[in-house]
N, C-alpha and C positions, 0 to 999 in steps of 0.2 A: 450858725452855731450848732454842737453837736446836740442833742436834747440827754439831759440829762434825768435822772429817776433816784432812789435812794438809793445808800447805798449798800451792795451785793446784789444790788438786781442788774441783769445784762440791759443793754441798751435796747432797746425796742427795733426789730429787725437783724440783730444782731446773732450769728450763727454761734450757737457756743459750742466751744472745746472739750469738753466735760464729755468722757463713755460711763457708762455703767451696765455690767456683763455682770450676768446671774446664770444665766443658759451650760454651764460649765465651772470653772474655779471663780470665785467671786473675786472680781476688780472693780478698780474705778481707774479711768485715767483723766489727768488735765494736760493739753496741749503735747499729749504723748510720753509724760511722765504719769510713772502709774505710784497712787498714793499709797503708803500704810494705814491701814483702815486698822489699828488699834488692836485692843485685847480680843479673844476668843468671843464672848459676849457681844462685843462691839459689833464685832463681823456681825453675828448672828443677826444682831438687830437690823441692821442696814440689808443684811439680805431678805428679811422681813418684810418691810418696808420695799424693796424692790419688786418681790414678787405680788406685794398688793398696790403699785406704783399707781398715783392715780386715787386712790381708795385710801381713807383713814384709817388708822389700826388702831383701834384702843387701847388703853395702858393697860387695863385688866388681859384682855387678850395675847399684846407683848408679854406679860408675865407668864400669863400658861406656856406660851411656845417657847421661850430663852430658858423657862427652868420648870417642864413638864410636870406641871400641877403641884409640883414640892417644892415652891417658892420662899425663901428668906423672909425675913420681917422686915427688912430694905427694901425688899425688892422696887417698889416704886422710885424710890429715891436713887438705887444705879440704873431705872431706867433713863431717867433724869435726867442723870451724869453724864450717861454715854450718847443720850439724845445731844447735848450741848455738845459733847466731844467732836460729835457728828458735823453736828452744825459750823465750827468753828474749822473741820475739817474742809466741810466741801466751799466754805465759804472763810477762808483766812484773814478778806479785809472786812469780816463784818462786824460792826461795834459791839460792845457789851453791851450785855442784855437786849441786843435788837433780836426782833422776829427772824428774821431773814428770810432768804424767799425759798429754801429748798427745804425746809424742815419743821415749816411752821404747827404750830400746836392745832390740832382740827375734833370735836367732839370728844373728846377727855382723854385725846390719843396722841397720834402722831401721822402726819401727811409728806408724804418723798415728792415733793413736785418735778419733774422732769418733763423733758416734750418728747414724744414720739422715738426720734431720729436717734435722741440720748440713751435710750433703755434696749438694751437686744431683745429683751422679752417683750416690750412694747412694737419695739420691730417687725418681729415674729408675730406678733399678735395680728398686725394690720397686713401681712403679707398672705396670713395664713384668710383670713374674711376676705383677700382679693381671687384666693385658688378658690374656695367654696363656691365664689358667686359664679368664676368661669365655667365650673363642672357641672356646677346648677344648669349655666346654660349650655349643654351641651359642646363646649371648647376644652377638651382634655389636655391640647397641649400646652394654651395658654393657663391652663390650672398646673399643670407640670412645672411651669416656667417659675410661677410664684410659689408653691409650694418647695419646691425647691432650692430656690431664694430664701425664701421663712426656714427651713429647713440649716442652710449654712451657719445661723448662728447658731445652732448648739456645738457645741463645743467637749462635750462630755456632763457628767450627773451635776444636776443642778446645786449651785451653789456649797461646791465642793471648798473646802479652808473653813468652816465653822463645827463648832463641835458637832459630833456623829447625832447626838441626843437630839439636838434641835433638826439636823436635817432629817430625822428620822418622822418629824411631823407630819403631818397631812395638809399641811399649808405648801409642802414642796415637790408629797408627792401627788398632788393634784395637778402641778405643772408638768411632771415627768409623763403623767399619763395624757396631759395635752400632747407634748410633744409626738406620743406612740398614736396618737391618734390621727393625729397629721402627717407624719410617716407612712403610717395607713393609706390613707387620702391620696396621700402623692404617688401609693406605688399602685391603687386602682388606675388612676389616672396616667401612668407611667404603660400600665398594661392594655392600654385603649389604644395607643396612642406609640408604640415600640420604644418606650425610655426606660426601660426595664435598668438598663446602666448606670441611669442618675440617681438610682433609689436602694441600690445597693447596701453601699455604706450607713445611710441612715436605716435601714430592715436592720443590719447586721446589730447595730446600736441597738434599735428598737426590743429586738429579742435577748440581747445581754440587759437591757435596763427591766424588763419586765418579760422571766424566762415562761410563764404558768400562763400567758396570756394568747391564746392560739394562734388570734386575727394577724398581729404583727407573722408571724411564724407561718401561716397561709400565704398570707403577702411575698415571703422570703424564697416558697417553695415555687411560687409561678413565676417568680420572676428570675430566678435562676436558670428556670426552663428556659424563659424566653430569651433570655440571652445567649443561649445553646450550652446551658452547663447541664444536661439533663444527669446524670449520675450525681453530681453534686446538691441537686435538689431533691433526690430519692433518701440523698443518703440524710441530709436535713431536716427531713419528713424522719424518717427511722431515727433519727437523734431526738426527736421533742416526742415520737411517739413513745421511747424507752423514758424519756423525762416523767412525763405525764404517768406513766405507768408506775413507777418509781415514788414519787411525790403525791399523788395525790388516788391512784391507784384507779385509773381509767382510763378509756382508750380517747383516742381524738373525736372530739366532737363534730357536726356537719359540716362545718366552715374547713376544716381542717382538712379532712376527709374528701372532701367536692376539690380540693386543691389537688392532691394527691392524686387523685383519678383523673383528673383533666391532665397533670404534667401525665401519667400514664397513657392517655390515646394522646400525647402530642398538641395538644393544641396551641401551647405556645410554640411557637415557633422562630426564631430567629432572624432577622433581616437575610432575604436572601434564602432560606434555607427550602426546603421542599417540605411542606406541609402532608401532616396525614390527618386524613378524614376524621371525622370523630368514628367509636366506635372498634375502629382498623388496629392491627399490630400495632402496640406503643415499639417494638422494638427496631429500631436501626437498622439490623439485618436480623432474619429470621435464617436461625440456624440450621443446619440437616447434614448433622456431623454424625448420621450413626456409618459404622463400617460398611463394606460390601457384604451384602446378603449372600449366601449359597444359592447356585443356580438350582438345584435339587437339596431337598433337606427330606431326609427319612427317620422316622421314629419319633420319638417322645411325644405321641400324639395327645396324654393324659398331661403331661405337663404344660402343653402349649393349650387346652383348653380349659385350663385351670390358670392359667395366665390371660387368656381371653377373659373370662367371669371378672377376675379381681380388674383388670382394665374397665370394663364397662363397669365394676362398682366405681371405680375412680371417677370416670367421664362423670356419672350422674350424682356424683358425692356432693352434698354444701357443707359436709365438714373438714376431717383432716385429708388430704393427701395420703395415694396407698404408696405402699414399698413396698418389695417382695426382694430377700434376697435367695438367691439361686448360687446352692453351696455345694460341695463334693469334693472327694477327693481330686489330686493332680489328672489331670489327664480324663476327665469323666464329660466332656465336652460343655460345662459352665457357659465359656463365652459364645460358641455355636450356639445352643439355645436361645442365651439373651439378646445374640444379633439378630437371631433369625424373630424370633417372638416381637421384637422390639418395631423391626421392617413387618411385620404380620399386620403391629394395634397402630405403625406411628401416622396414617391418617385420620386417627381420633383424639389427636393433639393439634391442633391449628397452629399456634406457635412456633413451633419447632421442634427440636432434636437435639441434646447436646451430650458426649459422648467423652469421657476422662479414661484416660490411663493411668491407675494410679499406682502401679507396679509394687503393689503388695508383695507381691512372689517372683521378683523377674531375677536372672542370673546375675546378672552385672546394675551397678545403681543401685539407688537409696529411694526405699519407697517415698513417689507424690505427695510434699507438704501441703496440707487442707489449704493455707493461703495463695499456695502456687498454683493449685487446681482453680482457687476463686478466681483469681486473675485472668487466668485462660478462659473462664467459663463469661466471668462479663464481658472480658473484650469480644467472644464470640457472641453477644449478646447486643455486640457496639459501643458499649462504651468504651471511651479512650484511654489509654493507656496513663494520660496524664490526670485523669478524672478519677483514676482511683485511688481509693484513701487506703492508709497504711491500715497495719495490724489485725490479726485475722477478724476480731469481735467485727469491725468498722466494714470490712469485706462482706463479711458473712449477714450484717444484716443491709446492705447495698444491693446483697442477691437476691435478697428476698422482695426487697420492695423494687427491683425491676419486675420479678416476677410473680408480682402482687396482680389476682385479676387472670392471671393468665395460662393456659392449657398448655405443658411441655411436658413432653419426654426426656428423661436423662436416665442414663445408663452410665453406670459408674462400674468400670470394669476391674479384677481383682485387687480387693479392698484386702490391707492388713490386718482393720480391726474398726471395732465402731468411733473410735474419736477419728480417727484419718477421714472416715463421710460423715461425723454429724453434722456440720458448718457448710454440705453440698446438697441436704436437701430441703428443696423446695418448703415451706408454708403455705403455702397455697391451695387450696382445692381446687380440683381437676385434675394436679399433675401428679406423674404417677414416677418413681423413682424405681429402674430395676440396680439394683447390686449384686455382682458373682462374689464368692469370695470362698477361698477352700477352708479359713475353719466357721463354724456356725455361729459366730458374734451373737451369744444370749442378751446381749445388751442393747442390742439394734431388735429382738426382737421382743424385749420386754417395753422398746420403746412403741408399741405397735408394730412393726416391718409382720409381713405373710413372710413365714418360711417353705423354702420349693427345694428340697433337700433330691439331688441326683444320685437314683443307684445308678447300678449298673443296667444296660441296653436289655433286653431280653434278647435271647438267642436270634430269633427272627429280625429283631430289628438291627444287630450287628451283623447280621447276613445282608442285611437292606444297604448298611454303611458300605460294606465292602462294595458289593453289587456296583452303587453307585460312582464309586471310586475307581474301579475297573473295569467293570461293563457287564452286564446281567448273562455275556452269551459265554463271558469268561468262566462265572458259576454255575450256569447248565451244566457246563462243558462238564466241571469236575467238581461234584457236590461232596463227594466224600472230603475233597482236600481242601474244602471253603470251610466245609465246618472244622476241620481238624485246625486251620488258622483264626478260622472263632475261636476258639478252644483255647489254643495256647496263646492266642491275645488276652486271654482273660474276658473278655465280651469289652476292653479297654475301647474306649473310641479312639483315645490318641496314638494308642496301639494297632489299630486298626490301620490308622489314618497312614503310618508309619512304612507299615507293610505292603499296604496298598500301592503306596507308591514306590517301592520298590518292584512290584509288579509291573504298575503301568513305566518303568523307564525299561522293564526285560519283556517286550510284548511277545516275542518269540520263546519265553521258560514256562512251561505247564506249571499251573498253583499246587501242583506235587510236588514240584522242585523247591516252591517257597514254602512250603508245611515242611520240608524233610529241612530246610535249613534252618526254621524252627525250634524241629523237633530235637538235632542236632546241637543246638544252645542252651538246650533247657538247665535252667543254674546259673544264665546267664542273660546279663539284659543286654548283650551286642547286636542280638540282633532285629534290637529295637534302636537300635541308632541310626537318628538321622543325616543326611551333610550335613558339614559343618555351618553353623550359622540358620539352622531350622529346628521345632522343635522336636524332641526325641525326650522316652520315658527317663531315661536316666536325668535329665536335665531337668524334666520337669518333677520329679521325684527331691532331686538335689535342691531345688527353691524352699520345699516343705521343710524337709530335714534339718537346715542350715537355721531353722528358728524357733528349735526347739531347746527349750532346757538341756543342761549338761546330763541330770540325771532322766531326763523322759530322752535326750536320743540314747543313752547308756540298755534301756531296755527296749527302744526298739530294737537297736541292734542284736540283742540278743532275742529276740521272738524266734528267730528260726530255730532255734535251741529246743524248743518245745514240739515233740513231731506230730500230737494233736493237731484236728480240724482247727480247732478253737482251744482259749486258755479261761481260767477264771483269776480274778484277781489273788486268789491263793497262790495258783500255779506261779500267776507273775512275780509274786511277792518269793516266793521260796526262787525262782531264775535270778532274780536280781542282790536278792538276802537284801528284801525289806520288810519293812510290818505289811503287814496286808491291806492295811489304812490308805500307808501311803501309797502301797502300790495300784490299790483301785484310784486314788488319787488319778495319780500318773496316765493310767490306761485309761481316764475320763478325758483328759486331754488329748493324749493321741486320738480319740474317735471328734473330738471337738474340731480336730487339726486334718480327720478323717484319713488320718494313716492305719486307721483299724477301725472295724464296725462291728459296733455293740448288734449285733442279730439277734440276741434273747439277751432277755433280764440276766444282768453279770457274765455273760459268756462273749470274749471278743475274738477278731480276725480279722490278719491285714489280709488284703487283696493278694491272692496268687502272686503278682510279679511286685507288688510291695515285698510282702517273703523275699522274693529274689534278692533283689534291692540291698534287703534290712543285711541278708548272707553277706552281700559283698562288704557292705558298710565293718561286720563284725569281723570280716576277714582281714579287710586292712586296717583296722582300728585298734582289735581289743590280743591283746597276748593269747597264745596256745594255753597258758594256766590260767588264766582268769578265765576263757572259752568250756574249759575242761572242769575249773571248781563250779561254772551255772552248770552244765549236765549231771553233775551227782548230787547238786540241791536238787535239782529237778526230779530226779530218780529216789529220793529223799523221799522228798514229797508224796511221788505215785506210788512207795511200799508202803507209806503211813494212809494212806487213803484205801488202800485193798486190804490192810492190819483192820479197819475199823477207826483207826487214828485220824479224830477230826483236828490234829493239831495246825494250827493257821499260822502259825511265825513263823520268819525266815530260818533255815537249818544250813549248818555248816559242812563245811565237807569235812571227812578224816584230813587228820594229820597226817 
C-alpha cells in the first residue's frame, strides 16, 4: 500500500512540483503553472518569508517590513488574513483550519517550509558554500563551476512584483549584496583559473545592482582584460572613476586602483595571447609616428634649449603634464622646430610618440574633429577599432586611461584653437604635449601650456638656412647676393625654403640672378611661388586670412594704406573709420592670428611680405573709392596729429 500521512503533506519520498523564485520577479509555480500570489501585500509577505525560508519571522517583524514602521491598527489581523490566503494558496486541498505543512504558525510568527531544491535562493545558498569550500581548497575551477551554477539563478533585483516600499527593506537588500558577493567570488576565481567569460554577465549585474561599490567594478575591469577587451576595460575603470567623483566626491580606492594598473602592464592576458611582463609597455604597439627629422637643422638654438629645460621639467614632474605651444606667424617654421625638438627630447618618453595633423590652417579640408584625432591616436595606441566607444567625452577619457602611468610624446601639429586639442592631451605625468598653432590660443595657455612664440630667424641664422639649403660654397661664392635674398625674404624661413629651391633645381644661375628676380617682384609675392602642389607664401598666407572676420580681413587689407613703419590703433581706426575701441580691438586679434606684431606697447606691423600679401588682397577685393576714401581718412588723421589735434575717432572724407 501507498503510506499515507495527513492531509497536504506530500508523501514521504516524494519529489514535489512546487518552485519558488525570489532571486528576480517573485513566482511560484506548481507542476509548471505558475500561481497568482494575490494582492500587493500578499506578494510582499511571501516574498518575506522566502528570503527568511527556513527561519520564522515574527508577526511584529512582518509588520515593520510590509508597512515600514507606519502600520495600521489591523495590521496583525491582515497579516493573518493574507497568511491563511497563503496557506490555502500553496496548499488548495488543505482542510479548514488545519496547520498545513508549508505555513505553519512558528514563535508568534510565521515559518515558509520548503526543501532545498524548491527555493532558488536556498539553491543559491547551498551552491554558493560548495564554491567557498573549493576555493578554500585551492580548486578555482571547480569553485567556478559552482559559483556559477549558484550564480544562474538570479534572474534580475530580488523580488521584483511587490511594492517598491517594502523591497526597499534591508531584509532584501541583504540578499542583493549576497549575491554581489558571490559574483565577486566567482570572478576571483574565474581570474585564476581563465573563465573570465562565465562571469561576465553576472559583474555586469553586479555593478548595475550596487553602482558605489568598487570590488564588483574591480572584478569587471580584470576581467574584461582577460578576455582581450583591454580598451573596454580602461574605459570601465574611467566610467566608475567619473561615478565615484561625481557622487560621492573621491577618487578610486586601492582595490580599484591595483585593478586598473594591473590591466595597464597587461597582466591579464587572454587564452592564447602573448603576455607582457609586469612592469613593460601596457601598450599593444608602441608608437613613433613623429615625421622625418631634417638631416641638418640651423638656428633657433634658444628655442630648442628652452624646449630641452621644459622636457626635463616633464620627465621629472609627479604632477601635471607640460605643454608648450609653439605659435608664429605663417611661414615662421612652427613645425620644423617641433619635429626637430621633438626627434632632439623623444628618447625621454619610453612609450612612444604620436603625431596628429590636425589641419587648422591647410588649403583644401575642414579642420581635424577632436573625436576623429582620438580615434587615430588609440588605434595607434592598439586598441581596436571595434573597442572604441562613441562620442567624444567616452574617447577622450579612454585616452587618458590608456595612458595612465605612462611617458609619451605627442605632437599635435597646427591646431585651430584650444577646444580642437583639449580632449588630446594627455593626464598624465611625464608626458609632455608639444602644439604649433599660428594664433596664440590664450586659453590653452591660461590652462597652464608654456608659450614658445617664433619671431623671426636672425640675420645669421637665415643665412645658415639658405646655406643649408644650397650649399655653403654657393654663399662664399656670393655673399653680397645671399644677403640681398635674406633681405627680400624678409629673414621668412618658408620664404627662404622657396627660393632655395629654386636655386638648387638652376645650379648653373649665380644667386645674383636669383636676388635680381627678387628684386624685380618687389610688390609682388610670385616669386615666392612654389610648384604647384608644394608649399609657397601665398598659400600659406591664404590659410590665415581665409579665417578671419569680415571686418578684421577688411583692415588688413587695407594696412598697406598706411605708408608708416608701424600703425597705432588710431591710425587703424581713422584707415577703416572705426572708433578706435574697436579698432585696437581688431588689430589685437590680427597679432593673436600673427598677421601683425604688436613690437611696442600699441604700435603694430605685418611682416614685410604680409604688407605684400595684404596690397594684393586690397587690390582685388576693395573698389578704387573705397581704397582712395581710407587714404584721405588716413591723411585726416596725420594733419590732426602735427595741428596738435589729439582727436581719436574715425574721420570722414570730403564730399
Amino acid at each position: 500500500m501507498t503510506p499515507s500521512g495527513p492531509p497536504g503533506t506530500p508523501h514521504a519520498g516524494a519529489r514535489s512540483s512546487m518552485r519558488f523564485e525570489v532571486l528576480g520577479p517573485l513566482r511560484v509555480c506548481d507542476g509548471g503553472r505558475e500561481l497568482d500570489l494575490g494582492f500587493p501585500q500578499q506578494r510582499a509577505l511571501l516574498a518575506l518569508l522566502l528570503v527568511r525560508a527556513g527561519r520564522p519571522v515574527p508577526a511584529a517583524e512582518i509588520v515593520d517590513v510590509l508597512w515600514s514602521r507606519r502600520p495600521p491598527a489591523s495590521a496583525p489581523n491582515v497579516v493573518r488574513r493574507y497568511a491563511g490566503a497563503l496557506r490555502r494558496l500553496l496548499e488548495p486541498d488543505l482542510p479548514p483550519r488545519a496547520p498545513g505543512r508549508r505555513l505553519p504558525r512558528r514563535a508568534g510568527g510565521y515559518l515558509l517550509e520548503a526543501d532545498p531544491d524548491e527555493v532558488d535562493l536556498l539553491r543559491f545558498r547551498e551552491l554558493a558554500r560548495q564554491g567557498k569550500r573549493a576555493a578554500a581548497t585551492g580548486r578555482p575551477e571547480v569553485a567556478l563551476r559552482h559559483f556559477t551554477e549558484a550564480l544562474g539563478h538570479w534572474r534580475g533585483p530580488v523580488a521584483t512584483g511587490i511594492p517598491a516600499a517594502v523591497r526597499g527593506h534591508d531584509e532584501f537588500g541583504a540578499v542583493e549584496r549576497e549575491l554581489v558577493r558571490t559574483t565577486v567570488m566567482a570572478a576571483d576565481a574565474a581570474l585564476l583559473c581563465g573563465g573570465g567569460e562565465q562571469v561576465l554577465p553576472g559583474l555586469r549585474r553586479a555593478v548595475d545592482l550596487d553602482p558605489l561599490n568598487e570590488s564588483p567594478h574591480a572584478r569587471l575591469v580584470m576581467a574584461l582584460a582577460a578576455t582581450g577587451r583591454q580598451a573596454e576595460a580602461l574605459a570601465a575603470f574611467e566610467s566608475v572613476r567619473r561615478l565615484l567623483d561625481v557622487e560621492l566626491g573621491v577618487a578610486p580606492g586601492a582595490e580599484l586602483a591595483a585593478a586598473h594598473t594591473r590591466v595597464l602592464r597587461q597582466e591579464f592576458a587572454p587564452p592564447g595571447a602573448v603576455t607582457v611582463r609586469p612592469g613593460a609597455s601596457a601598450f599593444v604597439v608602441r608608437p613613433a609616428q613623429l615625421p622625418p627629422d631634417l638631416k641638418e637643422f640651423a638656428g633657433r638654438r634658444a628655442e630648442l634649449d628652452s624646449l630641452s629645460h621644459i622636457t626635463g621639467t616633464a620627465v621629472d614632474s609627479t604632477g601635471a603634464p607640460a605643454t608648450v605651444l609653439i605659435s608664429g606667424m605663417p611661414g615662421i617654421g612652427k613645425t620644423t622646430l617641433a619635429v626637430h625638438g621633438a626627434h632632439t627630447v623623444a628618447d625621454r618618453f619610453p612609450d612612444g610618440q604620436l603625431h596628429v595633423e590636425l589641419r587648422g590652417f591647410t588649403p583644401a579640408g575642414a579642420p581635424l574633429e577632436p573625436a576623429e584625432a582620438l580615434r587615430g591616436m588609440l588605434g595607434a595606441l592598439g586598441v581596436a577599432s571595434r573597442e572604441l566607444p562613441s562620442g567624444l567625452d567616452a574617447l577622450a577619457g579612454l585616452y587618458r586611461s590608456v595612458l595612465s602611468g605612462r611617458r609619451l610624446l605627442v605632437l599635435l601639429d597646427d591646431a585651430l584653437d584650444t577646444e580642437q586639442i583639449r580632449p588630446l592631451l594627455p593626464a598624465s605625468p611625464g608626458c609632455l604635449t608639444l602644439v604649433t598653432s599660428r594664433h596664440s590660443l590664450p586659453g590653452l595657455i591660461a590652462s597652464g601650456a608654456r608659450p614658445l612664440r617664433l619671431g623671426l630667424p636672425s640675420a645669421a641664422d637665415a643665412r645658415a638656412v639658405l646655406a643649408l639649403r644650397t650649399g655653403p660654397e654657393r654663399l662664399a661664392a656670393e655673399p653680397e647676393a645671399a644677403e640681398e635674398i635674406v633681405a627680400r625674404c624678409g629673414r621668412l624661413p618658408l620664404a627662404l625654403a622657396v627660393v632655395a629651391a629654386r636655386a638648387v633645381g638652376r645650379p648653373g644661375f649665380p644667386l645674383a640672378a636669383v636676388a635680381a628676380e627678387l628684386r624685380e617682384s618687389r610688390g609682388s609675392l610670385d616669386a615666392f611661388a612654389g610648384p604647384e602642389g608644394t608649399a609657397d607664401a601665398r598659400t600659406a598666407f591664404d590659410c590665415s586670412y581665409r579665417c578671419l572676420p569680415p571686418e578684421s580681413a577688411r583692415l588688413f587689407r587695407l594696412l598697406p594704406l598706411h605708408l608708416g613703419p608701424d600703425l597705432t590703433p588710431e591710425a587703424a581706426g581713422a584707415l577703416a573709420g572705426l572708433p578706435v575701441r574697436r579698432a585696437r580691438l581688431i588689430l589685437d586679434g590680427l597679432a593673436d592670428a600673427h598677421l601683425v606684431t604688436e613690437h611696442a606697447p600699441g604700435r603694430y606691423a605685418p611682416h614685410d611680405l604680409l604688407r605684400v600679401y595684404a596690397a594684393e588682397l586690397g587690390d582685388a577685393h576693395d573698389s578704387p573709392a573705397e581704397r582712395r576714401a581710407a587714404r584721405e581718412r588716413v591723411r585726416e588723421h596725420l594733419r590732426h596729429l602735427e595741428q596738435g589735434d589729439h582727436h581719436t575717432g574715425p574721420t570722414q572724407p570730403p564730399s
